[in-house]
Structures are given as C-alpha cells and as structure tokens.
C-alpha positions as CSV (number, residue, x, y, z in Angstrom):
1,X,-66.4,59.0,2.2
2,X,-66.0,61.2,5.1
3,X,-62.0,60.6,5.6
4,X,-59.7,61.2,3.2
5,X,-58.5,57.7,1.1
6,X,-55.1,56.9,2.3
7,X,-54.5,53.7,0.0
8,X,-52.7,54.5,-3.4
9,X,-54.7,52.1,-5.4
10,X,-55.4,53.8,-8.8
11,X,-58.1,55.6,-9.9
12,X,-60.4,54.9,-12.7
13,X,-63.0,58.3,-13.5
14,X,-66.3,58.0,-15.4
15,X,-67.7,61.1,-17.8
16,X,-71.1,60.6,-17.7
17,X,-71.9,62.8,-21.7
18,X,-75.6,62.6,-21.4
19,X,-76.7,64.4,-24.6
20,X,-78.0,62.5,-27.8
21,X,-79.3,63.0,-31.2
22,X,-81.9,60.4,-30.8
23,X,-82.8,58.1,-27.7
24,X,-82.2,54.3,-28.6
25,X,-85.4,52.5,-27.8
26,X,-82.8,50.0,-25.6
27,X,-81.3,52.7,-23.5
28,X,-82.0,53.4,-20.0
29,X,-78.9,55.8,-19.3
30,X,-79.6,59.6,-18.2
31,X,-79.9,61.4,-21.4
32,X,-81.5,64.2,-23.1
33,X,-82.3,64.4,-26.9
34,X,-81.3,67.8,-28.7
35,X,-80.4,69.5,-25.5
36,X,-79.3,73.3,-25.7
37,X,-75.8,73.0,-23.9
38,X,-74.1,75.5,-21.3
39,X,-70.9,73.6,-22.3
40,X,-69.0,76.4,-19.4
41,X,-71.3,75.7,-16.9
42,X,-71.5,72.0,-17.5
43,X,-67.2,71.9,-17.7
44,X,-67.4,73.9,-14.3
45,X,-69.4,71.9,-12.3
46,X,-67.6,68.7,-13.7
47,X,-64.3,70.3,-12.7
48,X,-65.4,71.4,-9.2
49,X,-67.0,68.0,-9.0
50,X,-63.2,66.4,-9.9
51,X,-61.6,68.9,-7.7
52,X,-63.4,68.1,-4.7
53,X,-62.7,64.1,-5.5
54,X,-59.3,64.6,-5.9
55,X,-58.3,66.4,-2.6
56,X,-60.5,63.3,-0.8
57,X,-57.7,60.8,-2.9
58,X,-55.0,63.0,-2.4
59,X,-53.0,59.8,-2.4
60,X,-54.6,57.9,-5.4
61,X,-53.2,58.7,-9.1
62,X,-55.4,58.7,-12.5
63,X,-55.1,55.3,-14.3
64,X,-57.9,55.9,-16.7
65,X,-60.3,58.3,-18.2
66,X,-63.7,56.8,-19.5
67,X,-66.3,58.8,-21.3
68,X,-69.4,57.6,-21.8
69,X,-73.2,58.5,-22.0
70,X,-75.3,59.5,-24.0
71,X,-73.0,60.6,-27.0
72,X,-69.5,61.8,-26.0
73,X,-68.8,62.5,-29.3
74,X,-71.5,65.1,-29.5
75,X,-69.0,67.1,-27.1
76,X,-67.7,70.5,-28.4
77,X,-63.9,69.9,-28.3
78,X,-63.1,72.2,-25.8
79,X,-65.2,69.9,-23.2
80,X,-63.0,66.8,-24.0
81,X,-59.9,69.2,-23.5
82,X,-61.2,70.6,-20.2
83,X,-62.1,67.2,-18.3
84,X,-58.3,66.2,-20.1
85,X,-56.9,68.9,-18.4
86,X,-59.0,68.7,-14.8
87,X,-57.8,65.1,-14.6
C-alpha cells in the first residue's frame, strides 16, 4: 500500500501472541516456547506498527480485534490493555 486507503470498509486487526508453554506437535504458527518477554518493547513495536496502519486507513474504522497465536492468554494483562487501547 503506497496511497492512503480512501474506502470506509471496516477494518478487522490480527494479534499475532506468539509465545507458548509447549509447542503442539500440529502447529506450524510462529511461536517460541518459554520465551523471556520484553512485554514494553514488544507493546511498542506493536503500537508503532498499529499507528503507522492507521494513518494509511485514515478513513477505515475498527470492527474487530482478534488475538491469536501462540497463547494469548499467556499475555501479562497490561499487553491486552495496551493493543485495547492502541486500537
């Protein structure tokens, strides 16, 4: 996307968590088992990621937050609330 979106077609944005307890033998998402966590740098990048998407949508309004991974639950709280509050 080099332009700006100028439809106003919802947005839907995916949370990639990719932190685990244990691997499933079935999964082929990007995780990492027993990872130390920078959870400020992680909730930084994400936001500057989210920031930079959003003035390329400026148009386009959240319809729905997904979090997935990995093991979202695994997320301190304070991650959940930052991504909450970047969207």
């Amino acid at each position: 996307m080099n332009q700006p979106a100028n439809n106003h077609t919802p947005l839907g944005v995916y949370v990639h968590w990719p932190y685990c307890a244990r691997i499933c033998p079935y999964c082929d998402f990007n995780i990492y088992k027993n990872k130390t966590i920078d959870a400020a740098r992680w909730i930084d990048a994400l936001t500057r990621d989210l920031e930079h998407w959003a003035a390329r949508t400026p148009n386009r309004k959240l319809a729905s937050l997904y979090f997935g991974g990995g093991t979202p639950s695994l997320a301190p709280l304070g991650v959940i609330d930052a991504v909450i509050r970047a969207c």
